[in-house]
N, C-alpha and C positions, 0 to 999 in steps of 0.2 A: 440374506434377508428374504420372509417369503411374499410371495405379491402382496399388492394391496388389494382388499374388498372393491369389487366393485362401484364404484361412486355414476353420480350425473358429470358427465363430463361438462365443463368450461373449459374455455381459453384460459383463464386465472390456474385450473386446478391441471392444465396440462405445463402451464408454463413453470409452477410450482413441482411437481414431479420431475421434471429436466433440471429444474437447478438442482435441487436435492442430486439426481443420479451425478451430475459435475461436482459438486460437493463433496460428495464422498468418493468418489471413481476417476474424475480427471473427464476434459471432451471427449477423449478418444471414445466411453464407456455410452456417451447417450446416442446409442440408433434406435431407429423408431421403432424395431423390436422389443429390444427392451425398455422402451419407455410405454410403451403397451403392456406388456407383461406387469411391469409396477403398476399402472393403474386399473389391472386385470378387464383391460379393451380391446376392442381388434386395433391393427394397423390404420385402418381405414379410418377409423375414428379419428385415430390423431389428426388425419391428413384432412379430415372435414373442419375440425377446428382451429388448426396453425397454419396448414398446408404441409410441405416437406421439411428433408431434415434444414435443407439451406434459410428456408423462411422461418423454419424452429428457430435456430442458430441466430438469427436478426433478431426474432423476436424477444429472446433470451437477453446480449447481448444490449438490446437500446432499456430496458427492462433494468438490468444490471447498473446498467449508467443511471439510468434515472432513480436508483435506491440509492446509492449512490450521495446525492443531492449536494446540496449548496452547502459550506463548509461554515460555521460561525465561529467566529476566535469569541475568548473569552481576556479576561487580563486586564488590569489597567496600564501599564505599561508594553511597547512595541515587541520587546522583549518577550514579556510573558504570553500576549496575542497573535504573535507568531510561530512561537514552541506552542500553545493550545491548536494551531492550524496544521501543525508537520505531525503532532502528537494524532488530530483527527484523523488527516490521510495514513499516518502508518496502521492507526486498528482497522481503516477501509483495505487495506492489501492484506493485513494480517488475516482480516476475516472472512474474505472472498477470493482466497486464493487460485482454484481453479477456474473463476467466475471471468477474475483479472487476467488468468491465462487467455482466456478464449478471447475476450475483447482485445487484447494482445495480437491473437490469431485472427482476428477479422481488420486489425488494422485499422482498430477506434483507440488505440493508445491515448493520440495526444487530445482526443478531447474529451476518455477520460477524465484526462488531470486538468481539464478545462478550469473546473470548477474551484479545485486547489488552486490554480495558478492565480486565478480572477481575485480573492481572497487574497492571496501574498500581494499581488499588486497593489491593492486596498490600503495593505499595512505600510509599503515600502513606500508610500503617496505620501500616506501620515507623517512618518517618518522623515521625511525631507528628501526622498530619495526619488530624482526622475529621471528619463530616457535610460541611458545603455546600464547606468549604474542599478536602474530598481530592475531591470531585466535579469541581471547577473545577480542581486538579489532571490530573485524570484526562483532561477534557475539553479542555484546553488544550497538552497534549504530543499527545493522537490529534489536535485540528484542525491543530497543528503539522507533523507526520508527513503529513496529509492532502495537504493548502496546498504542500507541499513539493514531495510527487511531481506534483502536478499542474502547478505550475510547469516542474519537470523535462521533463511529455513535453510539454506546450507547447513548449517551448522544442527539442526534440525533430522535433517534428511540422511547426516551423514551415518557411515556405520561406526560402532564402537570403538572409541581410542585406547591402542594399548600400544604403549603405556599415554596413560593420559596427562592432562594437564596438572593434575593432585602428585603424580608421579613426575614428571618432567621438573616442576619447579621446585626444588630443593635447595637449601639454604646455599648451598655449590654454585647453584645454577644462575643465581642471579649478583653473584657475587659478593660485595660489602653490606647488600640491603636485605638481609632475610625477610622484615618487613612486606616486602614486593614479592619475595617471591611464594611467603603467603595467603597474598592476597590473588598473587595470580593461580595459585591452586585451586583456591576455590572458585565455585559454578559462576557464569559470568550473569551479574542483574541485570538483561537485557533492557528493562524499563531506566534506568537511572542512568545507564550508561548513554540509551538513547537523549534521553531529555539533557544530561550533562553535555555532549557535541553539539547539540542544537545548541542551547543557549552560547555556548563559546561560539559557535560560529556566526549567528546572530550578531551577536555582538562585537565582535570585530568588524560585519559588515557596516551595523549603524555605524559603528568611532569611526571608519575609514572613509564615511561617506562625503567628507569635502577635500578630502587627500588626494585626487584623481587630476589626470591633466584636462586643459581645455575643451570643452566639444563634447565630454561623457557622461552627461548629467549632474555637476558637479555643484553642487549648495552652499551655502555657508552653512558653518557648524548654528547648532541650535544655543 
């Protein structure tokens, strides 16, 4: 891609230029070379307006978090406002995925998912659910939402299957149930599949929630 024109440099319009280059290229790709070169400036410039790369790298990163923002569930049922919450955070990793590496890399994970979590708690309140059981709540829809996209850009990432899934499963292969193996041929609906384990898992959380022994937040059923 060839540089950018010339512009007025800001802090906004350097910070903006860095995410792009992690966007498309990964951390490794933004040195202050080339984050010059894209906005066709000297080095020095950048370093007048951000500082270096480590206070780029901060700057970037609290920047990320804060686009980021406060999660709002939708839904009128627990259910539905907590899959709207797991559904938010997974297009937030799905769409910043080098963004999410690097906050990763600086070791701002957990408050990150600050925001998400704050929001589960919310619901898991509503819900009837308190102390250790809305924790484990709470903890169990984000590793859920996690696990997920990760699988996704593995599966993403990977190189070509031969033989594939369309090949592998043959009326043979899955035994009495040609049906199944069907249906596992074909490309997998990441969206539906996501939303389907969330809701199951949801939901065994609410039902389970006065199931538990003494001392772990235990309610009575509603």
């Amino acid at each position: 891609m060839p540089s950018r024109a010339r512009v007025t440099l800001t802090r906004e319009s350097v910070l903006d230029a860095a995410a792009e280059l992690v966007r498309r290229h990964g951390p490794a790709a933004l040195t202050m070379r080339r984050l010059a070169a894209e906005l066709g400036t000297a080095v020095t410039s950048i370093y007048w307006h951000v500082g270096g790369r480590e206070a780029l790298l901060d700057a970037l990163v609290e920047r990320t978090m804060t686009g980021l923002g406060e999660i709002r569930p939708s839904g009128r049922t627990p259910e539905h406002r907590v899959v709207s919450i797991a559904s938010s955070l997974r297009r937030q990793l799905r769409g910043h995925p080098h963004l999410v590496a690097l906050v990763h890399e600086r070791g701002l994970t957990e408050r990150m998912f600050l925001p998400a979590q704050q929001a589960l708690v919310r619901e898991a309140h509503a819900a009837g659910l308190r102390g250790a059981r809305a924790a484990e709540f709470v903890r169990a829809v984000q590793f859920q939402v996690v696990g997920h996209v990760l699988v996704e850009r593995n599966r993403e990432r990977a190189p070509a299957q031969n033989p594939g899934e369309a090949e592998l499963w043959r009326a043979g292969t899955a035994g009495d149930d040609p049906a199944l193996a069907r249906a596992l041929a074909r490309p997998v609906d990441t969206e539906r599949l996501f939303e389907t384990t969330v809701r199951a898992l949801v939901r065994c959380l609410l039902t389970a929630r006065g199931t538990g022994p003494a001392g772990h937040g235990t309610v009575r059923g509603r």
